[in-house]
C-alpha positions as CSV (number, residue, x, y, z in Angstrom):
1,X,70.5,-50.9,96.9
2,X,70.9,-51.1,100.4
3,X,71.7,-54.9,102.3
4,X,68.6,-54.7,104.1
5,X,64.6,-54.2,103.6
6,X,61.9,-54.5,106.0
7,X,58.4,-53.8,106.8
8,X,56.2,-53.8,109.8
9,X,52.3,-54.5,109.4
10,X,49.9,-55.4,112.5
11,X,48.3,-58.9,111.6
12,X,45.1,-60.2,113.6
13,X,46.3,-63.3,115.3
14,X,48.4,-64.2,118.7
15,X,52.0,-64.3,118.6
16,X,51.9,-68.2,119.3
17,X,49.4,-68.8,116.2
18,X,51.7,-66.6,113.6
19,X,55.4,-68.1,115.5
20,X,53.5,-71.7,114.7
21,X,52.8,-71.5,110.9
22,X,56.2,-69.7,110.5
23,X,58.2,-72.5,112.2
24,X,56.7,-74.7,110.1
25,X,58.6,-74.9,106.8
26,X,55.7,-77.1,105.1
27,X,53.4,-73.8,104.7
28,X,56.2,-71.4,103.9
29,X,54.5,-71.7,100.3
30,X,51.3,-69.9,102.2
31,X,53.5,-67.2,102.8
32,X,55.2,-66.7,99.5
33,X,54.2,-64.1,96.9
34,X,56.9,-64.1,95.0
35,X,55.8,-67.6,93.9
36,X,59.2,-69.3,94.1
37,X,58.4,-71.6,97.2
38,X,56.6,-74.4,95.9
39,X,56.6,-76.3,99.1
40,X,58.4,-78.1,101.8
41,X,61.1,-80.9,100.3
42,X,63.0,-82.1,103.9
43,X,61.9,-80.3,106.9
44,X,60.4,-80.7,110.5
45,X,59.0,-78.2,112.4
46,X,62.1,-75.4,113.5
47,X,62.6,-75.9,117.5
48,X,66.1,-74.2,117.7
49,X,69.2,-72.5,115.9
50,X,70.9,-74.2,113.6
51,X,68.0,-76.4,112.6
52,X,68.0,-76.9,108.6
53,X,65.4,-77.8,106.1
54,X,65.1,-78.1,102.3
55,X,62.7,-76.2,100.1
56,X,61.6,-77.3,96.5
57,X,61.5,-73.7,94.7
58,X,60.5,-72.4,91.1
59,X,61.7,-69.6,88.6
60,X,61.6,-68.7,85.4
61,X,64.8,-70.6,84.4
62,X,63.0,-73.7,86.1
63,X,63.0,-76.2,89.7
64,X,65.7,-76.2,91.9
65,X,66.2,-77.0,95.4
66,X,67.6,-74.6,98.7
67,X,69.2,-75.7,102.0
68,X,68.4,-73.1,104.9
69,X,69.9,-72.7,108.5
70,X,67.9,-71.3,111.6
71,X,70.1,-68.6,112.8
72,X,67.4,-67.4,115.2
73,X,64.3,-68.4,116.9
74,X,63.1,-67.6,120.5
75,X,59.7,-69.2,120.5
76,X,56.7,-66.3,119.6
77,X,59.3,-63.7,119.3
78,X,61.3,-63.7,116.4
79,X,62.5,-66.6,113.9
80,X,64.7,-66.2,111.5
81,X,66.6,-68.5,108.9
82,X,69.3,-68.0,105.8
83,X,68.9,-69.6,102.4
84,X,72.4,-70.8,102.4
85,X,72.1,-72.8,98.9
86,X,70.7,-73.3,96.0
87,X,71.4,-77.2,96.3
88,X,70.8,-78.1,92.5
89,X,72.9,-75.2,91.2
90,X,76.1,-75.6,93.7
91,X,75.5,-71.9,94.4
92,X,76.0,-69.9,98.0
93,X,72.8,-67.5,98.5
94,X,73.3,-65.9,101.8
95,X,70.1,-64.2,102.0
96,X,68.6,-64.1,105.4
97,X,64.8,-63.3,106.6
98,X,64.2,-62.6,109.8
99,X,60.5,-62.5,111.3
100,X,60.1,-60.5,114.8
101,X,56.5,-60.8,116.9
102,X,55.6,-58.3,119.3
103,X,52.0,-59.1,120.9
104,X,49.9,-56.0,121.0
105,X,47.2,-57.6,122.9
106,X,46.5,-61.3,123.1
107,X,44.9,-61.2,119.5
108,X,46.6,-58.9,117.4
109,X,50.7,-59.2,116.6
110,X,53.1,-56.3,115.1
111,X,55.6,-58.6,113.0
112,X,58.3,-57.2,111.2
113,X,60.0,-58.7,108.3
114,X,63.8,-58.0,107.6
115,X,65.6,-59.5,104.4
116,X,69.2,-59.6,104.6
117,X,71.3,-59.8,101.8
118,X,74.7,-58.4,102.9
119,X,76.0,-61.9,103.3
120,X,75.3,-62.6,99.0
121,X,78.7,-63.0,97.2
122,X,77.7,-63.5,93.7
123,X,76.6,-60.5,91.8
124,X,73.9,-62.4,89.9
125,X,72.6,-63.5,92.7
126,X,72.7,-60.0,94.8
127,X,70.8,-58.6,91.6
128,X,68.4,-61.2,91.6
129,X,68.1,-60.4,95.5
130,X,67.2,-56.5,94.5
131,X,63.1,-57.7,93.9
132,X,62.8,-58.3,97.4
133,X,62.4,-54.7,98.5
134,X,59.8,-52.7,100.9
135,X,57.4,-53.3,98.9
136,X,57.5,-57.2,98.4
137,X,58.3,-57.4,102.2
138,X,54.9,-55.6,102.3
139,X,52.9,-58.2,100.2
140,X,54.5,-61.1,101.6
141,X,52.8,-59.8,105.4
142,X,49.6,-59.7,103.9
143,X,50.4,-63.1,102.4
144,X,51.2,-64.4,106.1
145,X,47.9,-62.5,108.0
146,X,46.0,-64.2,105.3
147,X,47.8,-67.9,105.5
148,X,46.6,-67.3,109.7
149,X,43.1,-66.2,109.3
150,X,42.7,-69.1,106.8
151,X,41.3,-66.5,104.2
């Protein structure tokens, strides 16, 4: 498994109307197809690195919390943040996602996805990480052109 995935898909909505919903960690869930974000627990809308929020999550073992860090944002370019922890387990994550915006015209947007996981320490967590391939990067675009178009 390699420490990085991506994927690149062209979604039919401005820069500014995808960089909004993304910096807004109350409809990450809108994003989500892994079904794991179940919404929003502390969190304000991300203005600037090092910005943190709080995100009530689901799995098959049951709830648990995660605290995550803006490591990079430059407003309808590219955000990105890392799930540093899973807050209810005590356990470092590491993983990073990282969503870059280039405007093709004023209403269509190439956005490309990157997940990270070179910074995961734990073994059970890096094979855990493993589902979040090409594929699932994929899936979770479509998830975010149809969270903008409302669909």
């Amino acid at each position: 498994m390699t420490d990085t995935n991506s994927a690149t898909r062209v979604i039919d909505a401005s820069a500014d109307t995808i960089f909004d919903l993304l910096s807004n960690p109350q409809r990450h869930a809108e994003t989500d197809n892994s079904g794991m974000v179940v919404s929003a627990d502390q969190a304000e809308r991300l203005k600037a690195v090092g910005d943190t929020f709080t995100m009530n999550m689901t799995k098959e073992d049951g709830d648990y919390q995660t605290r995550n860090e803006v490591f990079a944002l430059q407003e309808n370019k590219v955000i990105g943040w890392q799930n540093q922890e899973n807050t209810t387990a005590g356990v470092n994550v590491g993983a990073k996602w990282l969503y870059e915006l280039e405007p093709v015209d004023a209403d269509h947007t190439r956005v490309t996805l990157t997940y990270d996981r070179s910074e995961i320490g734990l073994d059970n967590v890096r094979a855990m990480s493993e589902k979040f391939d090409d594929d699932f990067l994929e899936t979770s675009l479509d998830a975010l052109a149809s969270a903008v178009s409302g669909s």
